[in-house]
C-alpha positions in Angstrom: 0.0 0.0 0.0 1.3 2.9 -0.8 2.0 5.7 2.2 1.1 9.5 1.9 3.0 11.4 3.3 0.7 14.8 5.1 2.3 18.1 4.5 3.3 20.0 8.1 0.6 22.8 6.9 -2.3 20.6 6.8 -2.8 21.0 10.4 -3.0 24.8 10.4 -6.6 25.3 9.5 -7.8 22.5 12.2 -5.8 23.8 14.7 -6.9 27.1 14.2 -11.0 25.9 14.4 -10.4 24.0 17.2 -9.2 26.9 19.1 -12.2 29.0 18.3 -14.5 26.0 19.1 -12.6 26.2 22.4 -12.9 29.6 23.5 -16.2 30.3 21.9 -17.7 32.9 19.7 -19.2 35.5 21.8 -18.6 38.3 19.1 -17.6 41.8 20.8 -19.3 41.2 24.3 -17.0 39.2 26.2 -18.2 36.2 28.4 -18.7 36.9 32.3 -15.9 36.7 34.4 -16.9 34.1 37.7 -17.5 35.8 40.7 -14.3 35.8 43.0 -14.4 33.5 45.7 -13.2 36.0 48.4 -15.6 38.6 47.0 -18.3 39.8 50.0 -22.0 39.8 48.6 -23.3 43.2 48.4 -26.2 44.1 50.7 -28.7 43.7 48.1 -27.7 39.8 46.9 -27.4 39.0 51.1 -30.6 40.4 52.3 -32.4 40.9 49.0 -33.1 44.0 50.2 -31.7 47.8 49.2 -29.6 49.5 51.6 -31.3 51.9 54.4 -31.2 55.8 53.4 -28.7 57.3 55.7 -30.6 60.1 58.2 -30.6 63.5 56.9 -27.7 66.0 57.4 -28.0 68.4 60.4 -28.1 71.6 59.7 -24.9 73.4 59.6 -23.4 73.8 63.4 -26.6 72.1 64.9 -26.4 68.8 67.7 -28.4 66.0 67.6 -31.9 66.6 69.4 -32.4 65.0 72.5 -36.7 65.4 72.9 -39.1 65.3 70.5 -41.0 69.1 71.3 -43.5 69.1 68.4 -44.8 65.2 68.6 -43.7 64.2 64.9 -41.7 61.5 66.2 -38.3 62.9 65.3 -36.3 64.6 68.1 -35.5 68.0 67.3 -31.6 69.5 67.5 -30.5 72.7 68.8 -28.6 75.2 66.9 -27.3 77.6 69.4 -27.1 78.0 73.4 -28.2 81.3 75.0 -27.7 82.7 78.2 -30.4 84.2 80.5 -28.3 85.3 82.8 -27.7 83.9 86.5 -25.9 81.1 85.3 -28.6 79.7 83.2 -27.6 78.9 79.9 -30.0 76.6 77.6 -29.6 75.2 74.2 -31.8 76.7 71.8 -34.1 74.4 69.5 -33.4 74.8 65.3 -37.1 75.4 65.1 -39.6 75.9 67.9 -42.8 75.1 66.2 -44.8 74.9 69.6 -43.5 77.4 71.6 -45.8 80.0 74.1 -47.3 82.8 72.4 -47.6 85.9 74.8 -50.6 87.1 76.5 -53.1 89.4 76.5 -51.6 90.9 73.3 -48.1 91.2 74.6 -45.4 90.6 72.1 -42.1 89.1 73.0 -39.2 90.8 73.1 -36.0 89.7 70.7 -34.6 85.9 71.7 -37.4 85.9 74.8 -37.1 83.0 77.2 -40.7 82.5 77.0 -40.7 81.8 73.4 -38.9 77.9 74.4 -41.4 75.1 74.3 -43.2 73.6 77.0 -44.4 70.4 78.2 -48.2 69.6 78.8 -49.0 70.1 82.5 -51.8 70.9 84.7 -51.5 74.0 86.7 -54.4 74.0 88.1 -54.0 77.1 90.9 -51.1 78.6 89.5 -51.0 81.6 87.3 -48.4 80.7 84.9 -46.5 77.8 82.8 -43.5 75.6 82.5 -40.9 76.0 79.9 -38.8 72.9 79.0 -35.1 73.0 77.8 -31.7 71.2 78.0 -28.5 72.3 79.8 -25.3 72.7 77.0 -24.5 69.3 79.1 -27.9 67.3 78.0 -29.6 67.7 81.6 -32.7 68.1 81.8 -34.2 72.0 82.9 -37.8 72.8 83.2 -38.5 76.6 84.3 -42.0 77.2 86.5 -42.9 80.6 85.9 -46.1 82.4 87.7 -46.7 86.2 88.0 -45.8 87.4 90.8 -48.6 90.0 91.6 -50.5 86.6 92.6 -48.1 86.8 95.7 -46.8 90.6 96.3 -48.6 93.8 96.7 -46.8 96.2 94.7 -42.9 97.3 96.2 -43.6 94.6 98.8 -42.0 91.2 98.9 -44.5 90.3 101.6 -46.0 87.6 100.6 -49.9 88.0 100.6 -51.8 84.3 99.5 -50.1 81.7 99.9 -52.4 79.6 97.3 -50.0 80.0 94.4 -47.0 78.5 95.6 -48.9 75.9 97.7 -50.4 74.5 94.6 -46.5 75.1 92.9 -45.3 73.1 95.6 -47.4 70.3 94.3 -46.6 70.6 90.8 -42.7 70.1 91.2 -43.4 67.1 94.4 -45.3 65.6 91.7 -43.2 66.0 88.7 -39.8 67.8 89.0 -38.8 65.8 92.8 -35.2 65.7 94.0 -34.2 68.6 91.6 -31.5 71.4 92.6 -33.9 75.0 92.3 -32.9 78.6 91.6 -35.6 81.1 92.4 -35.6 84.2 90.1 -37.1 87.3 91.1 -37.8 89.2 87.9 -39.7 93.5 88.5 -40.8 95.3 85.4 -38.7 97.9 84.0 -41.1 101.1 85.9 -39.0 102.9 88.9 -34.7 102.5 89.3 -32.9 100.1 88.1 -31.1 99.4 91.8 -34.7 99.9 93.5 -36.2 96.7 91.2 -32.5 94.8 91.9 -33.5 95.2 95.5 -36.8 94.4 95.6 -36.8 91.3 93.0 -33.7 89.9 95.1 -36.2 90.3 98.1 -39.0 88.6 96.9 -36.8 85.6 95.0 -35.6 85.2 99.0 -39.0 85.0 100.0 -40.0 82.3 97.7 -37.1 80.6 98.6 -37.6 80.9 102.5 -41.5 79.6 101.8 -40.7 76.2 99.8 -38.1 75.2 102.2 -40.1 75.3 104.8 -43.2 73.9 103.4 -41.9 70.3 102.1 -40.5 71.2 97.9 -38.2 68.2 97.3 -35.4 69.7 96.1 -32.0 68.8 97.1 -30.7 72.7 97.2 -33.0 76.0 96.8 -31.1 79.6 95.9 -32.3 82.4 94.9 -31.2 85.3 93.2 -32.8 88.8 91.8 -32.4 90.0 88.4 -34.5 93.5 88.4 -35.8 94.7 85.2 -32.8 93.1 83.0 -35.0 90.1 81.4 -38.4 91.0 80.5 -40.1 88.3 78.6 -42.1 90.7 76.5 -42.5 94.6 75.4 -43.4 96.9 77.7 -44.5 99.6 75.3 -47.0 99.1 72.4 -46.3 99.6 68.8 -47.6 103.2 69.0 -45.1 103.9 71.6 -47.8 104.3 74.5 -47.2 102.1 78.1 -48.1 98.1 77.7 -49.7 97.5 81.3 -50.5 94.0 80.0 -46.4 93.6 79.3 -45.4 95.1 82.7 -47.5 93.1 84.3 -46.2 90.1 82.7 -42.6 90.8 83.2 -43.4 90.7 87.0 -42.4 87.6 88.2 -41.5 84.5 90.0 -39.5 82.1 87.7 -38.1 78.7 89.6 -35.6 76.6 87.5 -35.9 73.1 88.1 -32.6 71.2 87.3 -32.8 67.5 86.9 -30.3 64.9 88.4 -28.7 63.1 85.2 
């Protein structure tokens, strides 16, 4: 028989098919690389769920809220702290959506500590409201304030019925116990400045004397005077005229209830 002998090119073509067959014809797109083996599963392909949002920037300069003053479930931070003199410095919410609107027509004066937000709570006997705030530490302050021509004829610091702080008494046994108390004496801005220092640091001792001795639980009770120097609202009207509804409101008793942490 005879023997052909193949020619070393033969091969070529078949070689060359073979290697296509091999890797496959995927045209441009190339085939999917398998997954690594160390690679970690993304959040998605583990839980089959996206990601949670991440919570919304604070505004700039602001802390993270610690209470929740208008009820929509977030807690509101503070932009600021402000001091109201005597020691009492409070941080100041971003936005006070619910804070006390003055009285009879009175209007606050500029960065009033009445304007701060307020808890719900009956006061039943006691002319007046509580103001709720934070310390720049995070404690807890809430502010009792009544007016005080409910105790004091006027330039007396006699006190005259008692019913006021008897039923004030009750509030803080109730709900602010065991707190450390500063009583402020506060005068409106008619007569001398050092006549209302006087007789506001007077009165605040007065207060002072009267819930140690009737039973406040507080663990310390100081008082101090601050005249005319932080009305809560105007004591003129826009036309310029006399406010006797401010003046009268600017007379009073404030006691600032500081909570143990």
């Amino acid at each position: 028989m005879r023997r052909v002998r193949s020619h070393p090119g033969a091969w070529l073509p078949v070689m060359i098919v073979g290697a296509l067959l091999l890797t496959g014809c995927g045209g441009d797109e190339p085939s999917a690389a398998p997954a690594s083996a160390g690679a970690a599963p993304t959040a998605e392909a583990s839980t089959g769920a996206p990601a949670e949002e991440p919570p919304a920037s604070l505004p700039p300069g602001a802390q993270p809220g610690l209470d929740d003053y208008d009820g929509d479930g977030q807690k509101d931070p503070t932009c600021s702290t402000q001091d109201f003199g005597a020691g009492l410095v409070l941080r100041i919410p971003c936005q006070i959506s619910n804070a006390h609107d003055p009285e009879n027509d009175t209007r606050l004066v500029k960065d009033s500590l009445y304007r701060l937000p307020g808890p719900d709570v009956d006061l039943t006997g006691v002319s007046g409201s509580v103001l709720e705030a934070r310390d720049p530490d995070g404690g807890h302050v809430y502010i009792v304030t009544f007016n005080s021509d409910a105790l004091f004829a006027t330039g007396s610091a006699e006190i005259g019925s008692t019913d006021t702080l008897d039923n004030t008494i009750k509030v803080i046994n109730k709900l602010y116990p065991n707190g450390a108390i500063q009583v402020r004496g506060h005068t409106d801005a008619t007569g001398s400045a050092s006549g209302n220092q006087a007789l506001s640091q007077r009165r605040a001792e007065t207060v002072r004397a009267y819930l140690t001795g009737h039973g406040v639980a507080a663990t310390a009770v100081t008082a101090v005077g601050l005249g005319s120097s932080r009305p809560l609202v105007e004591e003129r009207n826009t036309d310029g005229s006399a406010s006797v509804a401010g003046r009268a409101f600017n007379r009073r008793v404030e006691l600032v209830i500081r909570l143990p942490k």
